[in-house]
GUVOSE-487855 format. One record per residue: residue number from 1; x, y, z of N, C-alpha, C in turn. Coordinates in pm, 1 decimal, decimal comma, padded with zeros to 6 digits, always signed. Last residue first. Layout:
residues N
{n NUM&n.X X&n.Y Y&n.Z Z&ca.X X&ca.Y Y&ca.Z Z&c.X X&c.Y Y&c.Z Z} $
...
//
This chain:
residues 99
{n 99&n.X +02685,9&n.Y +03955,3&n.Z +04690,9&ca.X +02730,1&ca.Y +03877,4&ca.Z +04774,6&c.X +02657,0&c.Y +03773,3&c.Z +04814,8} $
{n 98&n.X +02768,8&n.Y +04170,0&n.Z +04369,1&ca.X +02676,6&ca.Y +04048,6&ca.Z +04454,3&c.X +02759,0&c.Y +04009,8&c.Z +04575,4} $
{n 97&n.X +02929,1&n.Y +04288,1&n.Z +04248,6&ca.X +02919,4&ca.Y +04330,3&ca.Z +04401,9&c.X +02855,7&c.Y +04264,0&c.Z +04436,1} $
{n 96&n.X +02935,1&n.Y +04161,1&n.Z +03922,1&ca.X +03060,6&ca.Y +04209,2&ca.Z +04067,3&c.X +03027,1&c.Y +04213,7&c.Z +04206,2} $
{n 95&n.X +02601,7&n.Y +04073,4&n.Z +03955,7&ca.X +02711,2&ca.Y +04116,5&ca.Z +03904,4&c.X +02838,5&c.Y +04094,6&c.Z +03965,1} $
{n 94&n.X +02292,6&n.Y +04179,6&n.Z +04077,5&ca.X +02368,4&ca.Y +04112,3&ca.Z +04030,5&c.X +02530,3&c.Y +04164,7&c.Z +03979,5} $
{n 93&n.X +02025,3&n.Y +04229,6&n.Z +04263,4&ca.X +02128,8&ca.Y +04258,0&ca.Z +04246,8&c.X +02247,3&c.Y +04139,0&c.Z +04141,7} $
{n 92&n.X +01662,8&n.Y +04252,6&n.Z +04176,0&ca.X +01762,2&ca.Y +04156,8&ca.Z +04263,6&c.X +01916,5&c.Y +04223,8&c.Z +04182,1} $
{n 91&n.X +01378,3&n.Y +04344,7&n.Z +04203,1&ca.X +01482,5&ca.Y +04398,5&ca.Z +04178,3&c.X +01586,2&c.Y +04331,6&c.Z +04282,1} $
{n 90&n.X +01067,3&n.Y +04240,0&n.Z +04070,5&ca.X +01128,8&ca.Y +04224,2&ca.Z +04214,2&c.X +01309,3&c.Y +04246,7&c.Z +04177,6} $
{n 89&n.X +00765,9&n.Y +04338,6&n.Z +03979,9&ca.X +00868,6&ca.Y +04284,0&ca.Z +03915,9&c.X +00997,8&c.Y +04315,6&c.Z +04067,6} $
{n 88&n.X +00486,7&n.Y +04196,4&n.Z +03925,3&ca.X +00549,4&ca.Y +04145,4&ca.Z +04014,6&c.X +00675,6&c.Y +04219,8&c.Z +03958,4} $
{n 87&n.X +00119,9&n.Y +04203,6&n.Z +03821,7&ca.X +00282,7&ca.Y +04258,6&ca.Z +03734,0&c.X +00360,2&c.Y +04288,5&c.Z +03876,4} $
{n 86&n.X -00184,8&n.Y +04064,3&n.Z +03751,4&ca.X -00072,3&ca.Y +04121,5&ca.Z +03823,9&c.X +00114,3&c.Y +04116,4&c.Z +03794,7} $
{n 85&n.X -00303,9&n.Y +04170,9&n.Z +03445,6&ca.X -00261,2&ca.Y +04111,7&ca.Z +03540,9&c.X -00190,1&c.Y +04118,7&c.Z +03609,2} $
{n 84&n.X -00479,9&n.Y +04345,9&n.Z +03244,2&ca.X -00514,4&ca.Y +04324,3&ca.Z +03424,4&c.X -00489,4&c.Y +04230,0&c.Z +03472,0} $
{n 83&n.X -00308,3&n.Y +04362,7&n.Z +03063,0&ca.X -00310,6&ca.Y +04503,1&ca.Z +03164,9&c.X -00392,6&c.Y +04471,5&c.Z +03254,3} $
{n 82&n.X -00287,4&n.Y +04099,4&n.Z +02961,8&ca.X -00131,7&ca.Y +04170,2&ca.Z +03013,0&c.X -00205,7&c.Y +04296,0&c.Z +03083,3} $
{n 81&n.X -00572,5&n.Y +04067,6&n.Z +02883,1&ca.X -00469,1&ca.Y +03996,9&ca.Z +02975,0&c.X -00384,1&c.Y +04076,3&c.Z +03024,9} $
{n 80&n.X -00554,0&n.Y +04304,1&n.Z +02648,8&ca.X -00665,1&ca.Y +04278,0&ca.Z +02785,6&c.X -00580,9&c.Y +04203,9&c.Z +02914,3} $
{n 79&n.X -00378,3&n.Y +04195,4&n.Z +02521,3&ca.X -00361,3&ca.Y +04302,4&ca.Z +02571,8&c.X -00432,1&c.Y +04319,4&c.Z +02664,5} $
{n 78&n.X -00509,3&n.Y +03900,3&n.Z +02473,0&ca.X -00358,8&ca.Y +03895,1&ca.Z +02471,8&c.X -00339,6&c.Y +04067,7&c.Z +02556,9} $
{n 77&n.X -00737,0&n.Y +04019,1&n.Z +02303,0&ca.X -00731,6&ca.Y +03924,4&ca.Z +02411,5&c.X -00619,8&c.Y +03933,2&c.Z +02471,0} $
{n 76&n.X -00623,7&n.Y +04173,5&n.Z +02085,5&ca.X -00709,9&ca.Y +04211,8&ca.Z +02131,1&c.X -00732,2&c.Y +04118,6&c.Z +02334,1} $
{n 75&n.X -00492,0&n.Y +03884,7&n.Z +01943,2&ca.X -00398,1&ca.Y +04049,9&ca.Z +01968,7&c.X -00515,5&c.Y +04120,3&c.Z +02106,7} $
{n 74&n.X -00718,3&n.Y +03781,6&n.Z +01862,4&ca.X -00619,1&ca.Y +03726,0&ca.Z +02011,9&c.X -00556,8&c.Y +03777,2&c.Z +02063,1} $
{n 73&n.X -00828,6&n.Y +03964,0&n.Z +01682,5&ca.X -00945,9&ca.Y +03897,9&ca.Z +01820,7&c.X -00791,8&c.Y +03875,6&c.Z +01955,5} $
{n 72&n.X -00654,1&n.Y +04013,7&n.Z +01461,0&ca.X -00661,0&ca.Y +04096,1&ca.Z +01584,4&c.X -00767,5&c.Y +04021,1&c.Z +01695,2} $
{n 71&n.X -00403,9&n.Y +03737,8&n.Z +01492,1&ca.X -00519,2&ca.Y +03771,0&ca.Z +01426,0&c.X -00601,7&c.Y +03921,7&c.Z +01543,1} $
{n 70&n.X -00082,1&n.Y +03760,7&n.Z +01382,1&ca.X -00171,6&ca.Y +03672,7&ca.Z +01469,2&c.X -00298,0&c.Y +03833,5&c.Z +01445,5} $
{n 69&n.X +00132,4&n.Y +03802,8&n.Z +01194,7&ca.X +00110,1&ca.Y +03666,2&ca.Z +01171,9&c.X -00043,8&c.Y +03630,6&c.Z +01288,7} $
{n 68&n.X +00098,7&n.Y +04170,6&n.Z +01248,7&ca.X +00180,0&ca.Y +04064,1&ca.Z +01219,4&c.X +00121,2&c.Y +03919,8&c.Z +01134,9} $
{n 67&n.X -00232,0&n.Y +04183,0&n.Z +01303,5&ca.X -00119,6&ca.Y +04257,4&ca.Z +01354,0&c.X -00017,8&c.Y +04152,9&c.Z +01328,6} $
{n 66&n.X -00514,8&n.Y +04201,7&n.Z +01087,5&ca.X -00407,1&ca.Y +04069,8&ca.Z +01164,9&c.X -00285,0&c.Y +04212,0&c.Z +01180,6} $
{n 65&n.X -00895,4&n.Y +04212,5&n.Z +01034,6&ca.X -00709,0&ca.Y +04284,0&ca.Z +01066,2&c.X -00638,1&c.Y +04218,6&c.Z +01128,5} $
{n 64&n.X -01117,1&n.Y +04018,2&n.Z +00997,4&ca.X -01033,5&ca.Y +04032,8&ca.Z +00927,9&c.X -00881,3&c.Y +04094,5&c.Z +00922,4} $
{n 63&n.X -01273,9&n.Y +03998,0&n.Z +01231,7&ca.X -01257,5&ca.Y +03910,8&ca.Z +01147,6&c.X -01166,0&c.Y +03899,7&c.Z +01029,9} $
{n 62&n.X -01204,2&n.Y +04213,9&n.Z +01438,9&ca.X -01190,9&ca.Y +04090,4&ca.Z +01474,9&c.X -01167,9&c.Y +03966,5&c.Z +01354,1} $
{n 61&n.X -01276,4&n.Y +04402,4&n.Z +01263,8&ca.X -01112,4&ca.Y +04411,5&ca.Z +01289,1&c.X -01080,7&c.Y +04274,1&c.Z +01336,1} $
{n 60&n.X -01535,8&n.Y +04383,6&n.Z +01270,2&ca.X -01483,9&ca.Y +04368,2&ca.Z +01144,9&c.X -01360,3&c.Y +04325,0&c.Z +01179,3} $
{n 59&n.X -01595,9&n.Y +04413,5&n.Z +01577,5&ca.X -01611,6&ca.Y +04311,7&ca.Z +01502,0&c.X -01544,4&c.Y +04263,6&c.Z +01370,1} $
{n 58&n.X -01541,7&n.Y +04652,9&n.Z +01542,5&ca.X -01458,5&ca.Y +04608,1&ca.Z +01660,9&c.X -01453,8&c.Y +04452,4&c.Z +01566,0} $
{n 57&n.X -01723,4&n.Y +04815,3&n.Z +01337,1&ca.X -01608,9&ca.Y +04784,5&ca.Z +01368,9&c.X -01492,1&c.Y +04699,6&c.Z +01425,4} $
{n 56&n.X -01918,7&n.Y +04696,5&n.Z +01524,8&ca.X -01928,9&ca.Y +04670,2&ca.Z +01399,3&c.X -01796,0&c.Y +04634,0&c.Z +01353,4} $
{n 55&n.X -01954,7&n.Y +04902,1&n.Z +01755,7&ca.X -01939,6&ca.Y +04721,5&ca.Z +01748,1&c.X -01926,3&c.Y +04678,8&c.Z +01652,7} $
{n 54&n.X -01943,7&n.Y +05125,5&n.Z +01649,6&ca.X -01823,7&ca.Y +05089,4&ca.Z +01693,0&c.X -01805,9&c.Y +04895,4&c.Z +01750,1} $
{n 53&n.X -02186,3&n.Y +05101,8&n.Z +01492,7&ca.X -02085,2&ca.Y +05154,7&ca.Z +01420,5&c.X -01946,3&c.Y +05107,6&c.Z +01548,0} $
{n 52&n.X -02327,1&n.Y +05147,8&n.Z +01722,3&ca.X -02350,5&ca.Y +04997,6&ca.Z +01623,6&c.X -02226,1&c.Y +05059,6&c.Z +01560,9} $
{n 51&n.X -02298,2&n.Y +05380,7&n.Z +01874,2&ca.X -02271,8&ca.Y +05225,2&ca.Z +01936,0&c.X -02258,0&c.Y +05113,5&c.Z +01834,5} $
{n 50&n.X -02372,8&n.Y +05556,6&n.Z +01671,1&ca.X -02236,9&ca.Y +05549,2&ca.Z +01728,2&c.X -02195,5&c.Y +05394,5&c.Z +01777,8} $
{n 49&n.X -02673,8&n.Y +05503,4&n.Z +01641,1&ca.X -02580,8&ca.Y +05489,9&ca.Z +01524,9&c.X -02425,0&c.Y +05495,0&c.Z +01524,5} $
{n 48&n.X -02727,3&n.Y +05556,0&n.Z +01907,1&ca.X -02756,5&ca.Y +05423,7&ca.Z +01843,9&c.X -02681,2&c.Y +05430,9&c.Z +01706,0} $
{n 47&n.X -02708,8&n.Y +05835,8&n.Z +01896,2&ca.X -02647,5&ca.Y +05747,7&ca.Z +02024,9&c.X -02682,8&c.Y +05596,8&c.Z +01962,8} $
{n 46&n.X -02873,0&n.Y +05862,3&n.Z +01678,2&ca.X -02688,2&ca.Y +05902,8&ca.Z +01681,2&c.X -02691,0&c.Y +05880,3&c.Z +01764,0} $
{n 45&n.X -03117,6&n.Y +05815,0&n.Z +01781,3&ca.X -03084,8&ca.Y +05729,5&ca.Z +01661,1&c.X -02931,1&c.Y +05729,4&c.Z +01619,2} $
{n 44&n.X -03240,2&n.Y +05779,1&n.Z +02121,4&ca.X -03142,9&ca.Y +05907,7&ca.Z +02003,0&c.X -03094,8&c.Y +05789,1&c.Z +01930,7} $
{n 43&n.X -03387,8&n.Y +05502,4&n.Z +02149,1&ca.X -03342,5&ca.Y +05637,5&ca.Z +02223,0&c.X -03328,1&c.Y +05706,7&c.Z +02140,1} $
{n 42&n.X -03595,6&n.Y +05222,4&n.Z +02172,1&ca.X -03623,3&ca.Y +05402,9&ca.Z +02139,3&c.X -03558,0&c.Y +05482,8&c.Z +02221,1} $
{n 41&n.X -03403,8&n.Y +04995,1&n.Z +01987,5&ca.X -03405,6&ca.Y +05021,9&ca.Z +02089,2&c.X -03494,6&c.Y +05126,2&c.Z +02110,1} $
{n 40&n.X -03388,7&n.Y +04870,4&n.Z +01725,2&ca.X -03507,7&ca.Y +04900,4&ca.Z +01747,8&c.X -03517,0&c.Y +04948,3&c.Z +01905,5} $
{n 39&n.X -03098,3&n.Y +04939,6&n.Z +01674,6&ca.X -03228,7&ca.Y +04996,3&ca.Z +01629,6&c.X -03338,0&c.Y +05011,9&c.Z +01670,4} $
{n 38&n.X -02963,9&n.Y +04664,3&n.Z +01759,6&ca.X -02999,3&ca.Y +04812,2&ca.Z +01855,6&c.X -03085,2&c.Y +04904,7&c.Z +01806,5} $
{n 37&n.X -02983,5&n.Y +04488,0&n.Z +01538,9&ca.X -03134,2&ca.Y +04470,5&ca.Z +01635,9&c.X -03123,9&c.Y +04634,8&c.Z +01718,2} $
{n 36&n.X -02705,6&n.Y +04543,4&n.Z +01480,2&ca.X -02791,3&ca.Y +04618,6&ca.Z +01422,1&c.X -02936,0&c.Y +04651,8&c.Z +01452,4} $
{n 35&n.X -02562,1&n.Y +04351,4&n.Z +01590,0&ca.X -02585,2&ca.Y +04449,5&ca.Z +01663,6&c.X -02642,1&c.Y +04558,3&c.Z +01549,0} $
{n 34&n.X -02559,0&n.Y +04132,8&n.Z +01349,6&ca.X -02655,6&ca.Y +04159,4&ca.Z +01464,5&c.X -02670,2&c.Y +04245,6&c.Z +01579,8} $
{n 33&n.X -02345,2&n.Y +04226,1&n.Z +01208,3&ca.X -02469,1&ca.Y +04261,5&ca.Z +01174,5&c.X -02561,9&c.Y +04219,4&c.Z +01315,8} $
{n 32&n.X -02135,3&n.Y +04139,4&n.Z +01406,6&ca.X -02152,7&ca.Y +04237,9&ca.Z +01382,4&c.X -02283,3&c.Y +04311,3&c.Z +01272,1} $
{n 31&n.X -02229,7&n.Y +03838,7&n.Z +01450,2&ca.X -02162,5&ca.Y +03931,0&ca.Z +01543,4&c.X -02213,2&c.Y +04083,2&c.Z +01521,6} $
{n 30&n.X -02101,7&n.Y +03750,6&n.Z +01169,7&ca.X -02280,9&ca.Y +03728,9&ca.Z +01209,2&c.X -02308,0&c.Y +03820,9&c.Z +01365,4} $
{n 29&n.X -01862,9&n.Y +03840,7&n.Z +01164,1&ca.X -01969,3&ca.Y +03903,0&ca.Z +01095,9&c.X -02133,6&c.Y +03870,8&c.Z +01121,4} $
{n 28&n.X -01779,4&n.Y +03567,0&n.Z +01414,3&ca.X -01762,8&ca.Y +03741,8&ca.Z +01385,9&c.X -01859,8&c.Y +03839,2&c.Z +01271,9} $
{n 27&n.X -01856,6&n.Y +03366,3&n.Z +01227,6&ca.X -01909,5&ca.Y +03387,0&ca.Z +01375,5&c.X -01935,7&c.Y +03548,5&c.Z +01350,9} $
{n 26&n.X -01701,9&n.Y +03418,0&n.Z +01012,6&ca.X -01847,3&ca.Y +03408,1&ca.Z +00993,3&c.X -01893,1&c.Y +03457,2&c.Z +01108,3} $
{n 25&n.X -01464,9&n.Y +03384,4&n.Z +01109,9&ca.X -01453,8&ca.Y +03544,6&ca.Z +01046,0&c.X -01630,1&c.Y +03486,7&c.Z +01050,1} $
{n 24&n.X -01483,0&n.Y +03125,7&n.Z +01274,4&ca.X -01401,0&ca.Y +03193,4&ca.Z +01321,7&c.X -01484,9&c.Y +03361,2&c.Z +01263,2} $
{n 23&n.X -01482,5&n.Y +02974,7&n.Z +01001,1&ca.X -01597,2&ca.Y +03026,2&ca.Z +01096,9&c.X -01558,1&c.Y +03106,7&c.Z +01167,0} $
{n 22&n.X -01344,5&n.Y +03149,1&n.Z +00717,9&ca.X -01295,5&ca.Y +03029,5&ca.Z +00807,6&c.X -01480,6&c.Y +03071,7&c.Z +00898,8} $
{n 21&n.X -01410,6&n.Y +03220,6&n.Z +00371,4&ca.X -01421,2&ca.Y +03223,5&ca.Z +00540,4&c.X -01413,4&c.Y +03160,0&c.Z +00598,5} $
{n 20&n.X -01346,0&n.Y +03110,9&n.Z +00095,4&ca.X -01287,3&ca.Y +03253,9&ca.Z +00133,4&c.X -01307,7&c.Y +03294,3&c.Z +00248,9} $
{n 19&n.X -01548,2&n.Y +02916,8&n.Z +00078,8&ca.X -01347,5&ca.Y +02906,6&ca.Z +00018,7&c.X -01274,9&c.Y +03037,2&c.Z +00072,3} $
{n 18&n.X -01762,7&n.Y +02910,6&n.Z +00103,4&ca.X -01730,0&ca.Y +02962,1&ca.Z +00010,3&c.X -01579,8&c.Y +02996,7&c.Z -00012,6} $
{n 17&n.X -01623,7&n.Y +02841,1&n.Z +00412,6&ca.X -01777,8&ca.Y +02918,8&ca.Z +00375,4&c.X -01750,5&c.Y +02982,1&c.Z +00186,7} $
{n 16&n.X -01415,6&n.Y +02765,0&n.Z +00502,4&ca.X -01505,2&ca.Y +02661,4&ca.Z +00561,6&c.X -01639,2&c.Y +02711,9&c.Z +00429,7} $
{n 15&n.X -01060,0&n.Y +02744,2&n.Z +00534,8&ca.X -01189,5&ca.Y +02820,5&ca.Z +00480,8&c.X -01304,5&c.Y +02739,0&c.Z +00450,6} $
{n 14&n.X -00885,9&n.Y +02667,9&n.Z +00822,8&ca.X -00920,1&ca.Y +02594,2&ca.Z +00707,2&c.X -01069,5&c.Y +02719,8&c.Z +00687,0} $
{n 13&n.X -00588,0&n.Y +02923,5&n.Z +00888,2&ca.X -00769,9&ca.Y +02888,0&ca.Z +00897,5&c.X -00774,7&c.Y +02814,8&c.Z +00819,1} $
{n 12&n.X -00296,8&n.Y +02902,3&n.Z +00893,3&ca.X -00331,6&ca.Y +02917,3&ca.Z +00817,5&c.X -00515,8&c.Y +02869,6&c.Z +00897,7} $
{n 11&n.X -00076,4&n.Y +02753,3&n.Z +00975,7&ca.X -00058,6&ca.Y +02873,0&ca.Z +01021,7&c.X -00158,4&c.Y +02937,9&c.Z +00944,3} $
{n 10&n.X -00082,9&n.Y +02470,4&n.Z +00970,3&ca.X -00101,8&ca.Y +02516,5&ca.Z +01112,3&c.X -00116,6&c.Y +02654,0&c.Z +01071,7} $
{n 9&n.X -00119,1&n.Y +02255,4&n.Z +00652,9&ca.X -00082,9&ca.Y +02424,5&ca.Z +00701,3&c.X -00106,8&c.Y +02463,6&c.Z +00803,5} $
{n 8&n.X -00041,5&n.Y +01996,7&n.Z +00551,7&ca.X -00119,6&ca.Y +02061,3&ca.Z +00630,8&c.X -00101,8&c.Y +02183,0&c.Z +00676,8} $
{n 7&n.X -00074,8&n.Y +01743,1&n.Z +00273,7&ca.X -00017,1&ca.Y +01900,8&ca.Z +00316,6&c.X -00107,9&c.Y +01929,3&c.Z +00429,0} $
{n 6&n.X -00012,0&n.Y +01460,5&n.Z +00319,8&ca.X -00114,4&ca.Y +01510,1&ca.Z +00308,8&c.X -00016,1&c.Y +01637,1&c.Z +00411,4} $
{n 5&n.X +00213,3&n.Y +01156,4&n.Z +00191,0&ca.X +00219,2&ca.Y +01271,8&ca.Z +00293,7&c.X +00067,2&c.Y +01388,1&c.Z +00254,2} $
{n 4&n.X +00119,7&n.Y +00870,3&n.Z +00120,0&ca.X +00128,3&ca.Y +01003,8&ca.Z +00064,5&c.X +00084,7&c.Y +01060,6&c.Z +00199,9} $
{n 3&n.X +00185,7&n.Y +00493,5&n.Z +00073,0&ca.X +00163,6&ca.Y +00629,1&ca.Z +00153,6&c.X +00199,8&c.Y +00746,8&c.Z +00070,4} $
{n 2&n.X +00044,3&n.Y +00189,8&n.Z -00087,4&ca.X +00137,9&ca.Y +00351,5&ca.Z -00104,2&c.X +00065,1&c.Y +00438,9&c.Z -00005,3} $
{n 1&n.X +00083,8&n.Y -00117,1&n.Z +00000,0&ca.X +00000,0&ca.Y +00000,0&ca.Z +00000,0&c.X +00088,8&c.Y +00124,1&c.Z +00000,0} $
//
Protein backbone atom coordinates (compact mmCIF):
# COMPACT_ATOMS: atom_id res chain seq x y z
CA UNK A 1 0.00 0.00 0.00
CA UNK A 2 1.38 3.51 -1.04
CA UNK A 3 1.64 6.29 1.54
CA UNK A 4 1.28 10.04 0.65
CA UNK A 5 2.19 12.72 2.94
CA UNK A 6 -1.14 15.10 3.09
CA UNK A 7 -0.17 19.01 3.17
CA UNK A 8 -1.20 20.61 6.31
CA UNK A 9 -0.83 24.25 7.01
CA UNK A 10 -1.02 25.16 11.12
CA UNK A 11 -0.59 28.73 10.22
CA UNK A 12 -3.32 29.17 8.18
CA UNK A 13 -7.70 28.88 8.98
CA UNK A 14 -9.20 25.94 7.07
CA UNK A 15 -11.89 28.21 4.81
CA UNK A 16 -15.05 26.61 5.62
CA UNK A 17 -17.78 29.19 3.75
CA UNK A 18 -17.30 29.62 0.10
CA UNK A 19 -13.48 29.07 0.19
CA UNK A 20 -12.87 32.54 1.33
CA UNK A 21 -14.21 32.23 5.40
CA UNK A 22 -12.95 30.30 8.08
CA UNK A 23 -15.97 30.26 10.97
CA UNK A 24 -14.01 31.93 13.22
CA UNK A 25 -14.54 35.45 10.46
CA UNK A 26 -18.47 34.08 9.93
CA UNK A 27 -19.09 33.87 13.76
CA UNK A 28 -17.63 37.42 13.86
CA UNK A 29 -19.69 39.03 10.96
CA UNK A 30 -22.81 37.29 12.09
CA UNK A 31 -21.62 39.31 15.43
CA UNK A 32 -21.53 42.38 13.82
CA UNK A 33 -24.69 42.62 11.75
CA UNK A 34 -26.56 41.59 14.65
CA UNK A 35 -25.85 44.50 16.64
CA UNK A 36 -27.91 46.19 14.22
CA UNK A 37 -31.34 44.71 16.36
CA UNK A 38 -29.99 48.12 18.56
CA UNK A 39 -32.29 49.96 16.30
CA UNK A 40 -35.08 49.00 17.48
CA UNK A 41 -34.06 50.22 20.89
CA UNK A 42 -36.23 54.03 21.39
CA UNK A 43 -33.42 56.38 22.23
CA UNK A 44 -31.43 59.08 20.03
CA UNK A 45 -30.85 57.29 16.61
CA UNK A 46 -26.88 59.03 16.81
CA UNK A 47 -26.48 57.48 20.25
CA UNK A 48 -27.57 54.24 18.44
CA UNK A 49 -25.81 54.90 15.25
CA UNK A 50 -22.37 55.49 17.28
CA UNK A 51 -22.72 52.25 19.36
CA UNK A 52 -23.51 49.98 16.24
CA UNK A 53 -20.85 51.55 14.20
CA UNK A 54 -18.24 50.89 16.93
CA UNK A 55 -19.40 47.22 17.48
CA UNK A 56 -19.29 46.70 13.99
CA UNK A 57 -16.09 47.84 13.69
CA UNK A 58 -14.59 46.08 16.61
CA UNK A 59 -16.12 43.12 15.02
CA UNK A 60 -14.84 43.68 11.45
CA UNK A 61 -11.12 44.11 12.89
CA UNK A 62 -11.91 40.90 14.75
CA UNK A 63 -12.58 39.11 11.48
CA UNK A 64 -10.34 40.33 9.28
CA UNK A 65 -7.09 42.84 10.66
CA UNK A 66 -4.07 40.70 11.65
CA UNK A 67 -1.20 42.57 13.54
CA UNK A 68 1.80 40.64 12.19
CA UNK A 69 1.10 36.66 11.72
CA UNK A 70 -1.72 36.73 14.69
CA UNK A 71 -5.19 37.71 14.26
CA UNK A 72 -6.61 40.96 15.84
CA UNK A 73 -9.46 38.98 18.21
CA UNK A 74 -6.19 37.26 20.12
CA UNK A 75 -3.98 40.50 19.69
CA UNK A 76 -7.10 42.12 21.31
CA UNK A 77 -7.32 39.24 24.11
CA UNK A 78 -3.59 38.95 24.72
CA UNK A 79 -3.61 43.02 25.72
CA UNK A 80 -6.65 42.78 27.86
CA UNK A 81 -4.69 39.97 29.75
CA UNK A 82 -1.32 41.70 30.13
CA UNK A 83 -3.11 45.03 31.65
CA UNK A 84 -5.14 43.24 34.24
CA UNK A 85 -2.61 41.12 35.41
CA UNK A 86 -0.72 41.22 38.24
CA UNK A 87 2.83 42.59 37.34
CA UNK A 88 5.49 41.45 40.15
CA UNK A 89 8.69 42.84 39.16
CA UNK A 90 11.29 42.24 42.14
CA UNK A 91 14.82 43.98 41.78
CA UNK A 92 17.62 41.57 42.64
CA UNK A 93 21.29 42.58 42.47
CA UNK A 94 23.68 41.12 40.30
CA UNK A 95 27.11 41.16 39.04
CA UNK A 96 30.61 42.09 40.67
CA UNK A 97 29.19 43.30 44.02
CA UNK A 98 26.77 40.49 44.54
CA UNK A 99 27.30 38.77 47.75
Amino acid sequence: MRVFKVPFDMKREEKIFGGYLSLRQVIYLMLATSSLALFAIPISKLIILFIVLAISIFFLLCSFFKIGEQNFDKFFFYAIKYLFRKKDFVYRRCGKWQQ
